[in-house]
KEDRENDO-197352 format. One line per 4 residues: for each residue y, x, z of C-alpha. Coordinates in Angstrom, 2 decimals, m for minus. Each point is the difference from the previous one (the first is absolute). Example, Ala and Ser with C-alpha at 12.3 -4.5 7.8 and 13.67 -1.06 7.14 Angstrom:
m4.50/12.30/7.80 | 3.44/1.37/m0.66
***
This chain:
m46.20/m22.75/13.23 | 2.98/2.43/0.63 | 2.68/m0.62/m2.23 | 1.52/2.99/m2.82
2.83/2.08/1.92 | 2.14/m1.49/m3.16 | m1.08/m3.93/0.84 | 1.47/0.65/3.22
3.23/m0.86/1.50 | 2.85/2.21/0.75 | 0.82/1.01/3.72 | 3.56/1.35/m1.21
1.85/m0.27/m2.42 | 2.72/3.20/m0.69 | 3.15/m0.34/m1.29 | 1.65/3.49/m1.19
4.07/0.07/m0.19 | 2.45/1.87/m1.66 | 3.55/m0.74/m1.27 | 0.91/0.87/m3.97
1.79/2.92/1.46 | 3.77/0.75/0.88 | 2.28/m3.09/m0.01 | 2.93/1.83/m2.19
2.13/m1.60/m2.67 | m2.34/1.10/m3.16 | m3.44/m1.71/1.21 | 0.31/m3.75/m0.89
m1.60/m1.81/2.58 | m0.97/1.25/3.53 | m3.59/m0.97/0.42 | m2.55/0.33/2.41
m3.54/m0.57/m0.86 | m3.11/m0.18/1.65 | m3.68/0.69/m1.52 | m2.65/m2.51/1.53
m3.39/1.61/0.24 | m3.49/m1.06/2.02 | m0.93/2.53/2.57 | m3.36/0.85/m1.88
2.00/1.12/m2.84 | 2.55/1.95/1.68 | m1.48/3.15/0.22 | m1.60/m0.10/m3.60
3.66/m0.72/m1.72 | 0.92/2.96/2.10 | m2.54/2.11/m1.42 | 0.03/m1.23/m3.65
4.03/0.47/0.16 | m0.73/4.02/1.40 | m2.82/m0.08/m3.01 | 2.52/m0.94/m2.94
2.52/2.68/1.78 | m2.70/2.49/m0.56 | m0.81/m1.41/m4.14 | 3.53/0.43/m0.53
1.43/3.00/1.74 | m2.66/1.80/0.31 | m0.03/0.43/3.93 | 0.93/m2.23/2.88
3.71/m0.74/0.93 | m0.76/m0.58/3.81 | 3.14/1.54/1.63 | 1.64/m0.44/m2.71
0.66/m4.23/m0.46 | 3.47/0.41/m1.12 | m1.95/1.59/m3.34 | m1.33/m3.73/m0.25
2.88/m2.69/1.42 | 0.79/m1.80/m2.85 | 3.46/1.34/m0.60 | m1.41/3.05/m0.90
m2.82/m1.33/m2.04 | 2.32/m2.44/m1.89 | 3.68/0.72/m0.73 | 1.47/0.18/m2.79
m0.38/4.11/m0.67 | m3.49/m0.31/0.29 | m0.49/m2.37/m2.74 | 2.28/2.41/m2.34
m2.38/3.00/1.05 | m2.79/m2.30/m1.20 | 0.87/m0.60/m3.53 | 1.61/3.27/m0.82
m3.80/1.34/m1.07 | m2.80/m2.26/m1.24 | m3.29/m1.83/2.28 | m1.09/3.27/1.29
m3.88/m0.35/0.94 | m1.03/m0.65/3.28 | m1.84/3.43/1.18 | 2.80/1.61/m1.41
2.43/m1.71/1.57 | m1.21/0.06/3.03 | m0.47/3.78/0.04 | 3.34/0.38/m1.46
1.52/m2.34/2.79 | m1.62/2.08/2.62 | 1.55/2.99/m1.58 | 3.30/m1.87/0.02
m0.37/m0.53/3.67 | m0.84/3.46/1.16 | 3.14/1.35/m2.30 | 3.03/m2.15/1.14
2.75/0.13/m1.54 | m1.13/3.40/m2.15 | m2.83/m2.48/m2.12 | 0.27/m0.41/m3.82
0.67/m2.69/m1.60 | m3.33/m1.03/m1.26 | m1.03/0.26/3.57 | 2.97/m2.48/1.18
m0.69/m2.27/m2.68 | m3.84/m0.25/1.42 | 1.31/m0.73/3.36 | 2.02/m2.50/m1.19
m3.29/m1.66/m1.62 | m1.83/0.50/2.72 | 2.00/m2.31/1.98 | 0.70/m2.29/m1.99
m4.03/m0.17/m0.30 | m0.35/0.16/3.17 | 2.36/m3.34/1.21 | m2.04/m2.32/m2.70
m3.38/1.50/1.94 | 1.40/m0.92/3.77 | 0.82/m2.96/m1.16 | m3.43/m0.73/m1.95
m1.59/0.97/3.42 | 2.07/m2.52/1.59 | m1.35/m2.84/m2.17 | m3.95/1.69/0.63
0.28/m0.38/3.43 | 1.68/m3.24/m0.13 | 3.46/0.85/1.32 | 3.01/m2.36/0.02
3.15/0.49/0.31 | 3.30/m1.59/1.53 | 3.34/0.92/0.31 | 3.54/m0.97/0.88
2.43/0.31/m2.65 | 4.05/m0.02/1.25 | 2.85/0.31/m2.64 | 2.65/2.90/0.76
2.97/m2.69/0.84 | m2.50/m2.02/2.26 | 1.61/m0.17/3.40 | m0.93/1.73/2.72
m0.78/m0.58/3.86 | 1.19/2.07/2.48 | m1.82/2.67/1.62 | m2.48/m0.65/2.03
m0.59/m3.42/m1.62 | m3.00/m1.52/m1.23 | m0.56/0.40/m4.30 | m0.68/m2.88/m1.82
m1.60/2.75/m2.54 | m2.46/0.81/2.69 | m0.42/m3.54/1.63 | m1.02/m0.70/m3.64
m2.54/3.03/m0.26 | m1.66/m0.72/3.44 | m0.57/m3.73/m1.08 | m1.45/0.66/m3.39
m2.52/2.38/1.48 | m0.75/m2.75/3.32 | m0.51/m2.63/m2.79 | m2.47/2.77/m2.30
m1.80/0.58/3.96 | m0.08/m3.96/0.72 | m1.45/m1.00/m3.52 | m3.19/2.10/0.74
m2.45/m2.16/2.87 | m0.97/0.99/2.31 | 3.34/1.87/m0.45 | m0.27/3.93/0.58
3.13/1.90/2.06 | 2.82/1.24/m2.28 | 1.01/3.73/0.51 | 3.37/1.28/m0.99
m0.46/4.20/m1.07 | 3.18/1.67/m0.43 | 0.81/4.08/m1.04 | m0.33/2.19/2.24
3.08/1.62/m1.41 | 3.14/m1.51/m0.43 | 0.98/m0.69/3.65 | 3.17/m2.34/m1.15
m2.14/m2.29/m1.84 | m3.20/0.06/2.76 | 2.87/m0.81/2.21 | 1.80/m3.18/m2.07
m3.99/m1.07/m0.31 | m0.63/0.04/3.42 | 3.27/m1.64/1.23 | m0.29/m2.50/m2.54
m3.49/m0.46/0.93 | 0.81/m0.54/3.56 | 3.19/m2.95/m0.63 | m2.46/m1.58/m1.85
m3.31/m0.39/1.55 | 1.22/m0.04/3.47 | 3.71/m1.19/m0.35 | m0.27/m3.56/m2.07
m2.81/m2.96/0.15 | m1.84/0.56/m3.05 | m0.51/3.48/0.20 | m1.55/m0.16/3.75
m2.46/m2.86/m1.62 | m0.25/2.70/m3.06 | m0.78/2.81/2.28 | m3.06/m1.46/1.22
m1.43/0.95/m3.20 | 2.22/3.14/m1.26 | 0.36/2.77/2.71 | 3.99/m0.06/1.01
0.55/3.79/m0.44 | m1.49/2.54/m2.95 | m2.33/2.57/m0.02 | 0.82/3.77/m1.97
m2.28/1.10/m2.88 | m0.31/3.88/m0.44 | m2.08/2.44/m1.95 | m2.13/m2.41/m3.07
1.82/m3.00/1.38 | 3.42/0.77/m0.57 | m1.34/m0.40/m3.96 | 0.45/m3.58/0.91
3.04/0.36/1.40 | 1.06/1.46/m3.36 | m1.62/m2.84/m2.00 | 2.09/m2.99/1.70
3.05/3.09/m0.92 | m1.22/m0.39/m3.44 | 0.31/m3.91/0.44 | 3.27/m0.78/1.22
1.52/3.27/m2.31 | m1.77/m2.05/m3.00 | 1.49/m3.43/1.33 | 2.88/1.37/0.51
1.18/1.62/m3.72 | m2.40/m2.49/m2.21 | m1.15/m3.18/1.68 | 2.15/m2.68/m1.27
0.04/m3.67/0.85 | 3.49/m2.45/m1.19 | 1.22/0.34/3.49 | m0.34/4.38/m0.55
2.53/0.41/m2.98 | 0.61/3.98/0.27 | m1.11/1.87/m2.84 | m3.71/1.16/0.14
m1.18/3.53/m1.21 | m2.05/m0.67/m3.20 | m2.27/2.84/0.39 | m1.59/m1.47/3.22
m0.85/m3.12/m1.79 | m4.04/0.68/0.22 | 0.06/1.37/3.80 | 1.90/m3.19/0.98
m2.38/m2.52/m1.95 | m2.72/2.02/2.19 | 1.92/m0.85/3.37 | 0.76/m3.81/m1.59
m3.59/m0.44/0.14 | m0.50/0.61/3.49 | 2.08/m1.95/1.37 | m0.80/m2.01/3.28
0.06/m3.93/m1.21 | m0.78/m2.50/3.15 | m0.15/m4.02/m0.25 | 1.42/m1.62/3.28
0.85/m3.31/1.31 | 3.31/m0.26/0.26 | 1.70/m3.08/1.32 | m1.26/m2.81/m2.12
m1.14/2.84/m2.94 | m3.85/0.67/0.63 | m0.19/2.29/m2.73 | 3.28/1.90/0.61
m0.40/3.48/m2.12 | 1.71/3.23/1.85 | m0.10/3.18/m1.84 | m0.40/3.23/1.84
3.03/1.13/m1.59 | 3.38/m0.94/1.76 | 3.79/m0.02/m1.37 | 2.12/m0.26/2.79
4.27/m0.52/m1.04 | 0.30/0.18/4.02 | m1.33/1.99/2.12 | 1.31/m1.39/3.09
m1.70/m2.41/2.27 | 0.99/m3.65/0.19 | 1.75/0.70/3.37 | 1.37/3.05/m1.03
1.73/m1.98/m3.36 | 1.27/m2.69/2.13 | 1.53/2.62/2.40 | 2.13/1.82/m2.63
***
């Protein structure tokens, strides 16, 4: 008897990047963050996260993602614009944020202030949708003073991300292939992924052993994927400014205190063996004081 399309196992396993945005002296922690999805999910997440744009905005924001990276959807102003007016209701706020988005810069101020609720609205919903279609999430987390490689060299930050994900691939049996997705925009970032990527899973031991499971170079989402894309944005912009462990002591921004307990709950968790620890826990979620290599450190 053939077995539910759900009681099946995954043949790949996708794993959509995106950094918390530009590495300048404001953002607290440069992180880069991955969201781990199974391929028969993929395009339904993409679909639900085009769906909530519609509830929210009133139309579709394909062409126009920068409308939805999480800088835009979450700074500061936007959560001032919020409050200024009470809850407005949803169908009005939705037409009202529509009306907003047609105007520009020439929209009211009722109109601004439904915006601002839509988004905000709209970031708990992607991430709700994320937890529906059983998402995790992992990320790399590196303090502004960490030091440095030089270019060219391989990132701890990344050597970190690509092993998480192998060990998320690896824990399912029979184990499905892992596939990277990366913006199509962006060319500096595709670029770092890529080269990264490559001085990983073809330049050092246990990423050739990795690679036989996680393809060594990315594929690039566009149209309803790039959604994604903007979700693991989301994800490392939320790690970045509110997820706090002791080792993370820069101030966290209070008001995204619910969206991060959303991302803390999604978190990749594995159990390896490690050396004489059979029940060794490693959390999706990496700190890294260093991002250089072992080689690298002993070479400076």
């Amino acid at each position: 008897m053939p077995l539910d399309w759900y009681e099946t196992p995954a043949m790949a396993y996708f794993l959509f990047v995106a950094p918390s945005g530009p590495d300048t002296p404001q953002v607290p922690y440069e992180v880069v963050a991955g969201v781990a999805i199974e391929d028969r999910d993929v395009w339904n997440l993409a679909q639900a996260l085009g769906e909530a744009e519609l509830h929210h905005f009133g139309r579709h924001l394909v062409g126009e993602r920068t409308l939805t990276s999480a800088r835009r959807l979450l700074k500061r102003k936007v959560f001032r614009q919020a409050s200024q007016m009470p809850p407005i209701a949803s169908e009005e706020r939705r037409t009202l944020a529509r009306k907003c988005l047609d105007a520009g810069a020439s929209a009211g101020r009722r109109e601004m202030t439904a915006l601002a609720q839509a988004k905000l609205a709209f970031a708990g919903d992607a991430l709700d949708l994320a937890a529906r279609f059983r998402c995790r999430f992992i990320a790399s987390i590196v303090g502004r003073q960490a030091p440095r490689p030089g270019p060219g060299a391989l990132r701890k930050d990344y050597a970190y991300l690509f092993e998480r994900f192998f060990y998320l691939v690896d824990d399912l049996k029979p184990s499905p292939l892992g596939l990277v997705v990366c913006a199509e925009r962006h060319g500096r970032q595709r670029a770092r992924l890529v080269e990264q990527m490559t001085r990983y899973f073809r330049g050092t031991g246990r990423g050739r052993q990795r690679g036989t499971l996680v393809l060594p170079e990315p594929l690039i989402a566009s149209g309803e994927l790039a959604g994604v894309v903007s979700l693991a944005g989301m994800v490392a912009y939320l790690t970045s400014w509110a997820f706090r462990t002791r080792e993370l002591t820069e101030p966290a921004r209070r008001e995204l205190t619910s969206l991060k307990e959303q991302v803390r709950g999604l978190r990749y968790r594995a159990v390896r063996e490690m050396g004489d620890n059979p029940n060794f826990v490693v959390w999706g979620f990496a700190v890294v004081p260093d991002v250089r290599m072992r080689e690298d450190r002993e070479a400076g």
